[in-house]
N, C-alpha and C positions, 0 to 999 in steps of 0.2 A: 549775704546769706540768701540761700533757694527757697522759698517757702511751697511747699506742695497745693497744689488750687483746688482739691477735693480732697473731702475725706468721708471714711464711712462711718462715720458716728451714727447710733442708733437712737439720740439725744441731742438736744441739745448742749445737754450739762458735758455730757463726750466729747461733741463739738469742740468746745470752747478750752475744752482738756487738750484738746490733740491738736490745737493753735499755739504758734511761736509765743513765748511767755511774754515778749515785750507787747504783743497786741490782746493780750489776753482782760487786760482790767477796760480797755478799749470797747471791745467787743459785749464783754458784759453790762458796760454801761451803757451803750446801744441798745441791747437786747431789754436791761430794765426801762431805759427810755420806750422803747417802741410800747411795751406791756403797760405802762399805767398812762399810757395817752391814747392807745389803740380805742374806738368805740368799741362797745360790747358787743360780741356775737364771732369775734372771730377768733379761731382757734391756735395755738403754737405748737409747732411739731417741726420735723426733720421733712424735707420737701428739696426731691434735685440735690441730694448731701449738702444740704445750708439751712440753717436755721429758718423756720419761714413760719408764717401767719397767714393763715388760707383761710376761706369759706369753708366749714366741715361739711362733710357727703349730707349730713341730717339736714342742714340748711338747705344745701342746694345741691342735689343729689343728679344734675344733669353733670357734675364735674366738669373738666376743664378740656377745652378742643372732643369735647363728645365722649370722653373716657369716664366713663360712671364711676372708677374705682380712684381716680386723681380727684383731691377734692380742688376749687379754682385758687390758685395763688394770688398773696396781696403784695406783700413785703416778705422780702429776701433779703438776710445779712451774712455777706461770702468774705472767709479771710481767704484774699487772693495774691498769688504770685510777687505782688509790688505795691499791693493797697487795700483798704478794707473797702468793700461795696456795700451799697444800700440799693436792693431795687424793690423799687414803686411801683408796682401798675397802674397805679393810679394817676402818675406823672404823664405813662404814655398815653392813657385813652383821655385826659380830663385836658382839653388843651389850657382853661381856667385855670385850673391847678396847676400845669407847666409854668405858666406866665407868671400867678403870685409867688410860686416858688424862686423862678428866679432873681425876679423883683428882689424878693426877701433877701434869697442869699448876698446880693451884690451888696444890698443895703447894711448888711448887718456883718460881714464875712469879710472880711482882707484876703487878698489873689482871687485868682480865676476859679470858677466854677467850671470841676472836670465830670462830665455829664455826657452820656446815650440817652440812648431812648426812655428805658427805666431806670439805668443805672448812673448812682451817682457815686463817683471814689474821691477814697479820700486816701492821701497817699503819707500826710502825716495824720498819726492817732492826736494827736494833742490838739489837732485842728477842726476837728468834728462839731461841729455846731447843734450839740444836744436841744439845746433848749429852740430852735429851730425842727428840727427833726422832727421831736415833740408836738409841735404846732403842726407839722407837716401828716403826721399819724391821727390826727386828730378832727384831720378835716371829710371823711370820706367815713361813712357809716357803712354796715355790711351792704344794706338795703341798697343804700345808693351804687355800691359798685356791684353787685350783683345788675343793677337795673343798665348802668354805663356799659358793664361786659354785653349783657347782650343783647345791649343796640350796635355795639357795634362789630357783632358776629352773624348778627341778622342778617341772611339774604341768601 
């Protein structure tokens, strides 16, 4: 089966409507995982047609690559073509956070860890390591990645 890699959902709740039904309780569990481990302050909305959890404009109103009207991205969850993604930015700028994560996953997680920069897939739903993830959403306050973004856009 082809699965389409965007969609224009104006929701989230859309989103998760207009994804292949077998990733569908996946995906929501995901999305309730990110939501009650996220620290406070950051917002969930449609971002890039993906589910996404950003900095809002009220927080930090310089938005994201200098665009006052994008608010800055944290975490993004894409049903894509051959897997469901999770991306972190906080994976890419924190090299800390890159290293306990992987630590984590190898330690806790059977097969290889298929991983980018922020993106992590996962190519079986039933393999998704929630209670990781969790841990993983939990570790980066607004503050702090607002402060990590831009030091390293500084210059």
């Amino acid at each position: 089966m082809v699965y389409a890699m965007t969609y224009d959902a104006k929701s989230v709740d859309d989103y998760v409507a207009a994804i292949p039904g077998e990733r569908q309780a996946a995906v929501r569990r995901l999305l309730e995982t990110i939501r009650s481990n996220l620290p406070e302050g950051f917002e969930e909305t449609i971002q890039y047609k993906m589910p996404s959890f950003v900095v809002p404009l009220s927080r930090y109103p310089d938005g994201y690559h200098c665009e006052s009207n994008t608010p800055l991205p944290f975490i993004s969850i894409a049903s894509q073509k051959n897997h469901i993604s999770l991306y972190h930015s906080g994976l890419y700028a924190d090299s800390d956070m890159l290293e306990w994560f992987t630590a984590e996953y190898a330690r806790r997680v059977q097969g290889r860890l298929d991983m980018g920069k922020s993106c992590v897939r996962f190519r079986k739903p039933e393999a998704i390591p929630f209670e990781l993830l969790g841990e993983l959403a939990r570790r980066m306050s607004v503050e702090r990645w607002i402060e990590l973004y831009e030091s390293r856009t500084a210059g």
